[in-house]
C-alpha positions as CSV (number, residue, x, y, z in Angstrom):
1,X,66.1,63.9,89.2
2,X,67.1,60.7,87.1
3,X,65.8,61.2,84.1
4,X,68.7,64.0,83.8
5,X,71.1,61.6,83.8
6,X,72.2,60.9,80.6
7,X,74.1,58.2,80.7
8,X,72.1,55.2,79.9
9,X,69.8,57.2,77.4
10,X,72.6,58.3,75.4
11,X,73.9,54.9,74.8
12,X,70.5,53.8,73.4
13,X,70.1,57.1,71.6
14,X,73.6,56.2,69.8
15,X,72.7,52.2,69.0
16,X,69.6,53.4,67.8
17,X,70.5,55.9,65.2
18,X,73.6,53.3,64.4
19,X,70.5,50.3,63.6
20,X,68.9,53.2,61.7
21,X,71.6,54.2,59.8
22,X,72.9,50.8,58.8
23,X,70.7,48.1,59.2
24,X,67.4,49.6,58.0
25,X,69.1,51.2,55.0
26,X,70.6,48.2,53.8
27,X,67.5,45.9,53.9
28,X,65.5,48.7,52.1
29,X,68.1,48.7,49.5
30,X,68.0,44.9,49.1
31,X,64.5,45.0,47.8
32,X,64.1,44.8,44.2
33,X,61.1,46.1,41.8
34,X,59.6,43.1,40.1
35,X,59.5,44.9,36.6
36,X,62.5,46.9,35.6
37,X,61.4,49.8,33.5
38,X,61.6,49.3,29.8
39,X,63.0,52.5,27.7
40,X,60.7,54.3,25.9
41,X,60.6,54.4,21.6
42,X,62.0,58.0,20.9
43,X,59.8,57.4,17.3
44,X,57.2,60.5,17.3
45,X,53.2,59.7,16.8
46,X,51.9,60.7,13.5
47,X,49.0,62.4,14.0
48,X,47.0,63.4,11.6
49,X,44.4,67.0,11.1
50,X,40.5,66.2,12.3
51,X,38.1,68.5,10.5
52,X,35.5,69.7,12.8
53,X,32.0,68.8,11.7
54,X,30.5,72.6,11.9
């Protein structure tokens, strides 16, 4: 049976996972988000009681 053979499908299992593991990454990685985060105030809301109306 040939499809036992493993020789040519282990070569392309191997240059497979080799693309996957360093080309893909790498353009991924590349991308940049358009807007960087901007840090948050630390200064805490004053809120003030509400009175209930009943």
């Amino acid at each position: 049976m040939p499809q036992l053979n493993p020789n040519p499908w282990f070569a392309i299992l191997v240059f497979s996972w080799i693309i996957f593991l360093t080309v893909i990454p790498t353009k991924i990685l590349s991308h940049t988000t358009p807007n960087e985060p901007a840090p948050m105030s630390e200064e805490k809301h004053k809120t003030e009681p509400w009175d209930w109306p009943w």
